[in-house]
Every structure is written in C-alpha cells, then in structure tokens.
PDB file of N, CA, C and O in Angstrom:
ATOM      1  N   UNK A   1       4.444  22.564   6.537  1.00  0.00           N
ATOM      2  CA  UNK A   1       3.271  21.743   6.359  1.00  0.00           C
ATOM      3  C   UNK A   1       2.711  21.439   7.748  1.00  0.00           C
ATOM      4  O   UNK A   1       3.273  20.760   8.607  1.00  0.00           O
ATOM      5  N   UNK A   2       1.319  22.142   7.860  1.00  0.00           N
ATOM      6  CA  UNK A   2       0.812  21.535   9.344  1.00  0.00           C
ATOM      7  C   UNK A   2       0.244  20.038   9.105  1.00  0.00           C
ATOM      8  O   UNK A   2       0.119  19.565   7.976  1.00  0.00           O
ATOM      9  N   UNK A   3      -0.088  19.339  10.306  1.00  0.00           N
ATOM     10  CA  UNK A   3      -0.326  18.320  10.904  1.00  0.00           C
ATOM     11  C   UNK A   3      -1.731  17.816   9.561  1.00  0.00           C
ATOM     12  O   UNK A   3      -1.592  16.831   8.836  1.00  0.00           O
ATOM     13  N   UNK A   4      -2.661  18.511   9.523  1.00  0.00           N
ATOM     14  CA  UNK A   4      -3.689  18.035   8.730  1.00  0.00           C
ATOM     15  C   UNK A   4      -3.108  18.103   7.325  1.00  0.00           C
ATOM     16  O   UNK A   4      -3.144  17.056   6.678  1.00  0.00           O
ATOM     17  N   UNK A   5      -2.588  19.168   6.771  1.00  0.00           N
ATOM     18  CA  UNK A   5      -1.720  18.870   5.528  1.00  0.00           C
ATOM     19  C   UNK A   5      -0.807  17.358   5.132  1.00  0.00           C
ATOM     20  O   UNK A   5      -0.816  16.655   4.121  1.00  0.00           O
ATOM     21  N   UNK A   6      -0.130  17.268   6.298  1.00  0.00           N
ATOM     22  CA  UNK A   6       0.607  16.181   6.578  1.00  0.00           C
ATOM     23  C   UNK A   6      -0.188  14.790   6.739  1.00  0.00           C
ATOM     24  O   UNK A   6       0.162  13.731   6.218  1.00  0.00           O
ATOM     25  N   UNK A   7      -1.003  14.926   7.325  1.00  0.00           N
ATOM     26  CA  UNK A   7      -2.180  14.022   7.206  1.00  0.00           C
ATOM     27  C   UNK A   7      -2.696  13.856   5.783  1.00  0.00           C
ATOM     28  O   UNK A   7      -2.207  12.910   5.166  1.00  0.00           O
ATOM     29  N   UNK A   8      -3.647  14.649   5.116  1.00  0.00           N
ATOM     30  CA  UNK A   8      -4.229  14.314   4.022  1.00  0.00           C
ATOM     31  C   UNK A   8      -3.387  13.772   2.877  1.00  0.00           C
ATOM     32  O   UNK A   8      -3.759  13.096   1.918  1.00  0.00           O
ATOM     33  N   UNK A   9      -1.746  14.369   3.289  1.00  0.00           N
ATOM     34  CA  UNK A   9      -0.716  13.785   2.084  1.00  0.00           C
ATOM     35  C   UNK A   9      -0.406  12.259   2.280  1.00  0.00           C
ATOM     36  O   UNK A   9      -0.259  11.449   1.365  1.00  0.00           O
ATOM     37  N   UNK A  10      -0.340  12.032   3.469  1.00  0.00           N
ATOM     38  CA  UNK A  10      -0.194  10.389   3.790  1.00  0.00           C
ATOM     39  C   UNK A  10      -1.255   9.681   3.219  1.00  0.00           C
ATOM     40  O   UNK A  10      -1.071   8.642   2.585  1.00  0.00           O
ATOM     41  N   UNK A  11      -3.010  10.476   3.516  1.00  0.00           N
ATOM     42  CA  UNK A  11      -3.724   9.868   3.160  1.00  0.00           C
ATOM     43  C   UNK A  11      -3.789   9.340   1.475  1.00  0.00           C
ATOM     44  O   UNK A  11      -4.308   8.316   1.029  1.00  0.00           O
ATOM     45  N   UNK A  12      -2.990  10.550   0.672  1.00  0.00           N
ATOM     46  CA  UNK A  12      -3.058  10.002  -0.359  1.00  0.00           C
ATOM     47  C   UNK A  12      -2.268   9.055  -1.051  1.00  0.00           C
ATOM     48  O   UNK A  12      -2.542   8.674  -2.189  1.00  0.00           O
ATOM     49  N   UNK A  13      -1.257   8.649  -0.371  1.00  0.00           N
ATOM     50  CA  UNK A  13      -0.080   8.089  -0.537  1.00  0.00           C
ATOM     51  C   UNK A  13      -0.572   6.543   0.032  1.00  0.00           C
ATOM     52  O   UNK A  13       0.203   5.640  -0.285  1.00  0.00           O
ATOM     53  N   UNK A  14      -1.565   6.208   0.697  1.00  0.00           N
ATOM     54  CA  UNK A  14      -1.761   5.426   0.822  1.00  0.00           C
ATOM     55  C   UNK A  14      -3.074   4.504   0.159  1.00  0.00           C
ATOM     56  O   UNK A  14      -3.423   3.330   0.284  1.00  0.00           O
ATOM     57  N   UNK A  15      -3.593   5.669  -0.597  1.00  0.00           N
ATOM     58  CA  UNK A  15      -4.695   5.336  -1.570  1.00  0.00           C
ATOM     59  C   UNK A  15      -4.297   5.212  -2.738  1.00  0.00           C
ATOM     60  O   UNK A  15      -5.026   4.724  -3.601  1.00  0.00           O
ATOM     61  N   UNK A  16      -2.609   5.784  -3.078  1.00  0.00           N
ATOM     62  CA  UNK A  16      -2.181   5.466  -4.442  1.00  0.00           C
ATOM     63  C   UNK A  16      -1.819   4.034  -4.320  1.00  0.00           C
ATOM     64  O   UNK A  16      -2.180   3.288  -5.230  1.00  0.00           O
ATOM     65  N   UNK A  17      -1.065   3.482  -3.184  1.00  0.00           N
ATOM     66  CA  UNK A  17      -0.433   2.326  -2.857  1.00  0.00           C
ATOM     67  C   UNK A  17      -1.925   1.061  -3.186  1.00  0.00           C
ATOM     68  O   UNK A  17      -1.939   0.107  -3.964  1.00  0.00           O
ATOM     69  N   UNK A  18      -2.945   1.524  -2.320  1.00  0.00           N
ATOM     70  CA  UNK A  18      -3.997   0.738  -2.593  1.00  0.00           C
ATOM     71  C   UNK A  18      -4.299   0.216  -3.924  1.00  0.00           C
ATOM     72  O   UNK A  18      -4.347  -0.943  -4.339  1.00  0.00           O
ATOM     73  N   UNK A  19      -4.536   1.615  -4.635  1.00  0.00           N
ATOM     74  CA  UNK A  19      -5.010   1.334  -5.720  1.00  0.00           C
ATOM     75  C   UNK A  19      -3.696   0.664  -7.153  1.00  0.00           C
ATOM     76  O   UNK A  19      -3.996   0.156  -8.233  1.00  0.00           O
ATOM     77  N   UNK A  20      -2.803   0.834  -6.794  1.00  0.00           N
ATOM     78  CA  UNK A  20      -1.542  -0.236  -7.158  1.00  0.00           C
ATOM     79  C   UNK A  20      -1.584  -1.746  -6.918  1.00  0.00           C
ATOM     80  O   UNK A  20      -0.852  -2.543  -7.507  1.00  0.00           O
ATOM     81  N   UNK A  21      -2.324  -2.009  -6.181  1.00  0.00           N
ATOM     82  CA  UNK A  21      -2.132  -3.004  -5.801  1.00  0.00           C
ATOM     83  C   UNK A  21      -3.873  -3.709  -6.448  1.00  0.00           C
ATOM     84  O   UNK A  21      -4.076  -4.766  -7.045  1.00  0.00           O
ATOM     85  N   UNK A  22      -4.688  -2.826  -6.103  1.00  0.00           N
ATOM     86  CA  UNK A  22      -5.662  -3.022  -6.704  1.00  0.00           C
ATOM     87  C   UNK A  22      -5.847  -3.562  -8.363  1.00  0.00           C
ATOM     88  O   UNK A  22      -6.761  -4.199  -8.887  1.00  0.00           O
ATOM     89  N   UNK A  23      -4.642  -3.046  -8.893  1.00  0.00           N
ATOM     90  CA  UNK A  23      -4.755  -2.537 -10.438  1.00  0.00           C
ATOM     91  C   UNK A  23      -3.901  -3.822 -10.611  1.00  0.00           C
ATOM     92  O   UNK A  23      -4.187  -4.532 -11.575  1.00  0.00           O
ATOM     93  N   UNK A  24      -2.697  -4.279  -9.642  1.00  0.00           N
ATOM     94  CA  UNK A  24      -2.015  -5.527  -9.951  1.00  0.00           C
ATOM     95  C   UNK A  24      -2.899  -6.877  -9.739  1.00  0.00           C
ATOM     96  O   UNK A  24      -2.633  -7.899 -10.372  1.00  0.00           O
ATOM     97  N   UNK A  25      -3.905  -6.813  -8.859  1.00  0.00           N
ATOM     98  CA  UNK A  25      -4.814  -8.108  -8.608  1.00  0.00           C
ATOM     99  C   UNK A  25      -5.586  -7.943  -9.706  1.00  0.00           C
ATOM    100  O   UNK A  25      -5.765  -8.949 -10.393  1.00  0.00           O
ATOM    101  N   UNK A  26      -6.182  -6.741 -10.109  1.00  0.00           N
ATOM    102  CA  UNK A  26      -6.715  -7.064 -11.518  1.00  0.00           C
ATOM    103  C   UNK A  26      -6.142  -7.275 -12.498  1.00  0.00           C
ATOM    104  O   UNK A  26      -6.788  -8.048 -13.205  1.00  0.00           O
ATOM    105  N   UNK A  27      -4.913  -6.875 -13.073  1.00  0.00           N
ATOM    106  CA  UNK A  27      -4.080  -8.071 -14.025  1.00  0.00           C
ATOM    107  C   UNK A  27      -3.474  -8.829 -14.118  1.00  0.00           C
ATOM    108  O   UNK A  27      -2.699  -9.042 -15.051  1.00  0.00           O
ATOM    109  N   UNK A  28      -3.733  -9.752 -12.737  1.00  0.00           N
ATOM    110  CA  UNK A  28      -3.486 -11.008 -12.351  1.00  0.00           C
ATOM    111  C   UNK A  28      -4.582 -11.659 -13.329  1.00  0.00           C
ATOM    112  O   UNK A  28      -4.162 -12.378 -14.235  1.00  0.00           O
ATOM    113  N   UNK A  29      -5.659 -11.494 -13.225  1.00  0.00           N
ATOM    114  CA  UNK A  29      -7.388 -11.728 -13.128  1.00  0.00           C
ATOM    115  C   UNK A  29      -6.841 -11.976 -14.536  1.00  0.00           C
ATOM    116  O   UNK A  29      -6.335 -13.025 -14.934  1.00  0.00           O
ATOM    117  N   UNK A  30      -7.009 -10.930 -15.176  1.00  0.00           N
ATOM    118  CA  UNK A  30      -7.243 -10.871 -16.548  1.00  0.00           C
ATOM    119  C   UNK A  30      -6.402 -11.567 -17.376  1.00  0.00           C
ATOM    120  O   UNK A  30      -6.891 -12.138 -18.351  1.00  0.00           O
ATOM    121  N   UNK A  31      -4.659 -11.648 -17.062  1.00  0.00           N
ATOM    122  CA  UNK A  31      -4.028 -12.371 -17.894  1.00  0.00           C
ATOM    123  C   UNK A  31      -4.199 -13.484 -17.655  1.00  0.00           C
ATOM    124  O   UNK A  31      -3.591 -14.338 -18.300  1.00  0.00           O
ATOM    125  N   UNK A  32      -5.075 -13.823 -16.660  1.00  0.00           N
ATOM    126  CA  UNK A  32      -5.326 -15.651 -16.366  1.00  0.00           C
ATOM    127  C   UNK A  32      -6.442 -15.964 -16.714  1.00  0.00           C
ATOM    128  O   UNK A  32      -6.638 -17.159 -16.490  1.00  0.00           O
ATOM    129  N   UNK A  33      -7.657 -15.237 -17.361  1.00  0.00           N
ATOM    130  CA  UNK A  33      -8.718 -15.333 -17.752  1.00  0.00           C
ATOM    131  C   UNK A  33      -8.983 -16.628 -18.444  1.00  0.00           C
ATOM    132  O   UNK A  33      -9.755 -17.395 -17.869  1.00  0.00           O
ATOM    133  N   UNK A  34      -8.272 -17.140 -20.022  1.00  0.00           N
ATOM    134  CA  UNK A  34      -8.166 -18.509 -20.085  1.00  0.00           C
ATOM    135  C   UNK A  34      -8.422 -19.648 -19.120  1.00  0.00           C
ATOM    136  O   UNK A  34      -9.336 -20.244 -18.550  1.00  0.00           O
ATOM    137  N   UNK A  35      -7.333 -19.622 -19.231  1.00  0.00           N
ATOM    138  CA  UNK A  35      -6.972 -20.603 -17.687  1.00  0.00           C
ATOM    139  C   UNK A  35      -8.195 -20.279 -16.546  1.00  0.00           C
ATOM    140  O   UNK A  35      -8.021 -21.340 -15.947  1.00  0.00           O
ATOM    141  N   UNK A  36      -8.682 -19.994 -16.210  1.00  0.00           N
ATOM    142  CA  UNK A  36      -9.683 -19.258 -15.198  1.00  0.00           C
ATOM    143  C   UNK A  36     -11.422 -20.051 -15.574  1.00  0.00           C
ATOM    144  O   UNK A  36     -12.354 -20.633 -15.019  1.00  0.00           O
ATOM    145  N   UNK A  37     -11.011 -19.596 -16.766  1.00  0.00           N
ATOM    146  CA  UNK A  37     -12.347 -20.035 -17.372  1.00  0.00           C
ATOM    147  C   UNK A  37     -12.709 -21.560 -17.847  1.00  0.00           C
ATOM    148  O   UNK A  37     -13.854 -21.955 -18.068  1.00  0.00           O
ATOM    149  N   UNK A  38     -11.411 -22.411 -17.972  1.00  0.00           N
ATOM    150  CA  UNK A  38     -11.377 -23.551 -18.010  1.00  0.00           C
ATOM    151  C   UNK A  38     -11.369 -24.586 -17.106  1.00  0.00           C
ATOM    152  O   UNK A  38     -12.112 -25.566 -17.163  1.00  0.00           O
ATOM    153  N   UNK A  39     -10.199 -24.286 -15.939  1.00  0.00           N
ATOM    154  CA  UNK A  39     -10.569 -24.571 -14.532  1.00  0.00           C
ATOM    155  C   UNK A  39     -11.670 -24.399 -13.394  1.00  0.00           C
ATOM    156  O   UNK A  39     -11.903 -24.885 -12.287  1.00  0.00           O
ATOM    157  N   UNK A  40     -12.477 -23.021 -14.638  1.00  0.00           N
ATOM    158  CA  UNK A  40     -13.572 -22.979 -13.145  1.00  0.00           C
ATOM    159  C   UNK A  40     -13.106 -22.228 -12.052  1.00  0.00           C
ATOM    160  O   UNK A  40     -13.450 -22.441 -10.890  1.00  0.00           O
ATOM    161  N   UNK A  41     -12.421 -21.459 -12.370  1.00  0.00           N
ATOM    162  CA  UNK A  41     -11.654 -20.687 -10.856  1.00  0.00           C
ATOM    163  C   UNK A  41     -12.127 -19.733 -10.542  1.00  0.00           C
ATOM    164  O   UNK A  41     -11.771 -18.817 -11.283  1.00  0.00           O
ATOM    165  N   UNK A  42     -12.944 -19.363  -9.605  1.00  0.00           N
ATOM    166  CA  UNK A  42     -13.248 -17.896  -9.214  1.00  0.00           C
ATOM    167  C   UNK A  42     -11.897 -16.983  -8.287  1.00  0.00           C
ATOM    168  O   UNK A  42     -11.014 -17.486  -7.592  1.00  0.00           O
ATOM    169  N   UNK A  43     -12.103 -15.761  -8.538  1.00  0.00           N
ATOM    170  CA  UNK A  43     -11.691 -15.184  -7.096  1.00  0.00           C
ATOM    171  C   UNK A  43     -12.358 -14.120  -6.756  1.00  0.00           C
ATOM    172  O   UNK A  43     -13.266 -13.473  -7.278  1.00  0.00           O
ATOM    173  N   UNK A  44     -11.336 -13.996  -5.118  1.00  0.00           N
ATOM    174  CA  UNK A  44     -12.706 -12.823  -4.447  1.00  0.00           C
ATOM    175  C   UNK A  44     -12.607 -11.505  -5.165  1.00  0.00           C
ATOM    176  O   UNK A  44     -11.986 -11.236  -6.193  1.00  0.00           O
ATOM    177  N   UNK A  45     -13.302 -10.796  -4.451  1.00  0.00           N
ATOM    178  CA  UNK A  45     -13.134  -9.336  -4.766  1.00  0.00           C
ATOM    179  C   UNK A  45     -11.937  -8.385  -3.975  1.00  0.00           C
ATOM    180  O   UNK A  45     -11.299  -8.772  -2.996  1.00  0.00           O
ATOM    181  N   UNK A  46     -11.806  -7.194  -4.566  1.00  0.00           N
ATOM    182  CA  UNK A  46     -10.852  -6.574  -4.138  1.00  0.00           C
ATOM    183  C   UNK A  46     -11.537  -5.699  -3.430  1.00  0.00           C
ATOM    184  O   UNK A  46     -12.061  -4.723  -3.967  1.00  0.00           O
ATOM    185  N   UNK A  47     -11.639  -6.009  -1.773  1.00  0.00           N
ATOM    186  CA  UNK A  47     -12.320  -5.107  -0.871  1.00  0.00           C
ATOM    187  C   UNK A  47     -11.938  -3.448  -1.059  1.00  0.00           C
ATOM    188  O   UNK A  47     -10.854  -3.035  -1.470  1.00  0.00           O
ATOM    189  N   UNK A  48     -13.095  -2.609  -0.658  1.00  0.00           N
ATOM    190  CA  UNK A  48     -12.476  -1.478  -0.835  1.00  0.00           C
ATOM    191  C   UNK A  48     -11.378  -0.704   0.427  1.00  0.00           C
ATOM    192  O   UNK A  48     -10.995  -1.353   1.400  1.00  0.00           O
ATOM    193  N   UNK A  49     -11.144   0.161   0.292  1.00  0.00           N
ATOM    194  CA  UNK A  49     -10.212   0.276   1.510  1.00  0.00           C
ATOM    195  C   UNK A  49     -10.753   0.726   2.671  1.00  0.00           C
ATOM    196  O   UNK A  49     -10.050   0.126   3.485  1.00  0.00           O
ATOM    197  N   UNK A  50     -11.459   1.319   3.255  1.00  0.00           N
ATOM    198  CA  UNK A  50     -12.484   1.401   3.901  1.00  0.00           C
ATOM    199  C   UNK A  50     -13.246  -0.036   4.227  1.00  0.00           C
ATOM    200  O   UNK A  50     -14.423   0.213   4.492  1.00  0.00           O
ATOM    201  N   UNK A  51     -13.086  -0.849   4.266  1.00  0.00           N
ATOM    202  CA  UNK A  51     -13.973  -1.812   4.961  1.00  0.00           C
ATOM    203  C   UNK A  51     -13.033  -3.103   5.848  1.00  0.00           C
ATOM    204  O   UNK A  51     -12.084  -3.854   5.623  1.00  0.00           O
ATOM    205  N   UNK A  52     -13.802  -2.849   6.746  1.00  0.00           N
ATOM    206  CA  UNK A  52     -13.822  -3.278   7.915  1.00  0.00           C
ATOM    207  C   UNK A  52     -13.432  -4.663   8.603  1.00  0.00           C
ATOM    208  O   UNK A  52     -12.880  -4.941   9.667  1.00  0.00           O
ATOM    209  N   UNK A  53     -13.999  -5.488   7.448  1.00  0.00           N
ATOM    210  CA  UNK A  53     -13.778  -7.379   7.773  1.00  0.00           C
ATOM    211  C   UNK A  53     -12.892  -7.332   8.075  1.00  0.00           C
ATOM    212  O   UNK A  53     -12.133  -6.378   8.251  1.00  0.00           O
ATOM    213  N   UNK A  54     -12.748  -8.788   8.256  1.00  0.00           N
ATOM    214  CA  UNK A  54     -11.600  -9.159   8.792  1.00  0.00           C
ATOM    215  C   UNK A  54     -10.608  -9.792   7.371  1.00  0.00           C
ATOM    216  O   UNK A  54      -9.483 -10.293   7.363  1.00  0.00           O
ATOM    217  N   UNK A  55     -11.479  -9.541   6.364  1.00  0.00           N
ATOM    218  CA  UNK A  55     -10.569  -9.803   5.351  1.00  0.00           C
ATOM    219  C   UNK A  55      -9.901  -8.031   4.341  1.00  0.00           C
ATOM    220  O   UNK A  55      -9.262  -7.874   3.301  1.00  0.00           O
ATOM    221  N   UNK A  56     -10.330  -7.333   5.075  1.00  0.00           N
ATOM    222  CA  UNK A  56     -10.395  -5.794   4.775  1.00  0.00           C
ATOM    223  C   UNK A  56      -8.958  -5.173   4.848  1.00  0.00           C
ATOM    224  O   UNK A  56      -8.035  -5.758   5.414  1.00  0.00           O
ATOM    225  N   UNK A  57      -8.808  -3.812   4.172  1.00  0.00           N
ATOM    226  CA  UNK A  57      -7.474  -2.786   5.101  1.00  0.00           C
ATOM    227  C   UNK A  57      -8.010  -2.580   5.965  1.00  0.00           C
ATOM    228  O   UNK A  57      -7.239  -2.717   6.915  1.00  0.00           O
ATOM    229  N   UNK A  58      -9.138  -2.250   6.345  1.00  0.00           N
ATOM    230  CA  UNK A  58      -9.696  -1.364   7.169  1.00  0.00           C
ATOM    231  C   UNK A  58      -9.505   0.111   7.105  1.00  0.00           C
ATOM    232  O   UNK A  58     -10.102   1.000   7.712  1.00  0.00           O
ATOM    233  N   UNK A  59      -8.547   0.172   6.242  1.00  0.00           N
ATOM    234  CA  UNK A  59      -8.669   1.794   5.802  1.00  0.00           C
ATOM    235  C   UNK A  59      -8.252   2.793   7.213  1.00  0.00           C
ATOM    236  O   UNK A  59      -8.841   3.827   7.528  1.00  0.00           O
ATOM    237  N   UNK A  60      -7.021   2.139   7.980  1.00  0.00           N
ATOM    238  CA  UNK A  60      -6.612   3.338   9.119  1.00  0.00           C
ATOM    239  C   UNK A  60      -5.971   4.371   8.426  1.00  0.00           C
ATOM    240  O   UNK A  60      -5.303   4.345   7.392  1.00  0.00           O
ATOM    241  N   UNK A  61      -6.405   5.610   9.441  1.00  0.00           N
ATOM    242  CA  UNK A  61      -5.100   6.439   8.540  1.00  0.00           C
ATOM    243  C   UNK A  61      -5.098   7.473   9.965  1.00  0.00           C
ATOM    244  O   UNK A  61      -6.173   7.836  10.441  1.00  0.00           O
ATOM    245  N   UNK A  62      -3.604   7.950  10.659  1.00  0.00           N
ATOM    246  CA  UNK A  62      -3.495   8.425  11.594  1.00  0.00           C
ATOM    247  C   UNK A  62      -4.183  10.000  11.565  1.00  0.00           C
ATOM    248  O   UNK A  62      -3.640  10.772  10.776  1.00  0.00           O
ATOM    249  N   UNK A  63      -5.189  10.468  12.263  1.00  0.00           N
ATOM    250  CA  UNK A  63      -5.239  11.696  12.025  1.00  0.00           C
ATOM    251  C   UNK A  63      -4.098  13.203  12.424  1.00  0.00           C
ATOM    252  O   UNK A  63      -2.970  13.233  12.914  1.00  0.00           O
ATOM    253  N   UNK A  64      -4.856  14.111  12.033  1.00  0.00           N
ATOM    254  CA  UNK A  64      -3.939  15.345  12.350  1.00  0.00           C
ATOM    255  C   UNK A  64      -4.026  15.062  13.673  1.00  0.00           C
ATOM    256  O   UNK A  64      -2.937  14.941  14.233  1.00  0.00           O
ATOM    257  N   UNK A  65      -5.435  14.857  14.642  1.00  0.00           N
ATOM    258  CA  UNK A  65      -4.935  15.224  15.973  1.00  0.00           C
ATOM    259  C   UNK A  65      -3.834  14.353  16.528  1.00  0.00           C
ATOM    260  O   UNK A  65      -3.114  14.800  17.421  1.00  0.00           O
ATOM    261  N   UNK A  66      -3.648  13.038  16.012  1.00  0.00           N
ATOM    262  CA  UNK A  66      -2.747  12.238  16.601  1.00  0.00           C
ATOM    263  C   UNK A  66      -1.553  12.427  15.920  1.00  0.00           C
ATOM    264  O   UNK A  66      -0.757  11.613  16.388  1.00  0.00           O
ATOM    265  N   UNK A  67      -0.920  13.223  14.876  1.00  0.00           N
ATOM    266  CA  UNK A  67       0.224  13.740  14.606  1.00  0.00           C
ATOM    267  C   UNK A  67       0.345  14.886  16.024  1.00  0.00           C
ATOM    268  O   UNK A  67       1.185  14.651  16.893  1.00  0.00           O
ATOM    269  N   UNK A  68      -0.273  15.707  16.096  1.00  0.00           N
ATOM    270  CA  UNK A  68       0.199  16.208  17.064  1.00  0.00           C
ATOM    271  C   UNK A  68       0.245  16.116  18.337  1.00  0.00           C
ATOM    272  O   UNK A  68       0.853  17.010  18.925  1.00  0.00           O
ATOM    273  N   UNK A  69      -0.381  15.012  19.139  1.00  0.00           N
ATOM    274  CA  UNK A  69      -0.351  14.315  20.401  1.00  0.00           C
ATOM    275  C   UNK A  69       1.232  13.746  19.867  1.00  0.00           C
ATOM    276  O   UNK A  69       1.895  12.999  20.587  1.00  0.00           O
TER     277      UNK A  69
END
C-alpha cells in the first residue's frame, strides 16, 4: 500500500468514526425529544467535519506527502 492509498484509508476511517459519533449525538437528540420539548432545551448542531471554528474537527487528515517526509 503506497503512501496516498494509506492516506485515503485513514481518511476513511476517520469519517466512519465521525459519522459514529454523529449518529450517537443524534440519538441522544431524539430519545430526549420529550423531555426537550418540555424544558425548552435546544442543542447545537453537529458541525461538519471540515469546518474550521473553534468549536469544529477541523477535519485534519495527514497527507501522502507527509507520510512520506
């Protein structure tokens, strides 16, 4: 497996992880919906991974060239 192979496989391994986690904050959401709706509770959104804030992943992901440096 070269360096960019090796790369794009991390990359996906870390977009499955995302979206795991994504999928657990949303059925947080939902099994509390009741409760949610009675209290008045909002919550935020689930940034995408790619963005930047400071409340973000920021979405790093090491490239091929820096596997091979």
């Amino acid at each position: 497996m070269g360096a960019k192979q090796f790369s794009d496989s991390l990359l996906a391994e870390y977009l499955l992880r995302y979206n795991e986690l994504r999928l657990q904050y949303l059925d947080y959401i939902v099994s509390n919906t009741v409760m949610n709706i009675w209290m008045q509770k909002w919550f935020l959104a689930f940034l995408p991974f790619h963005n930047t804030s400071p409340d973000g992943c920021h979405g790093f992901m090491p490239s091929a060239q820096w596997f091979l440096d």
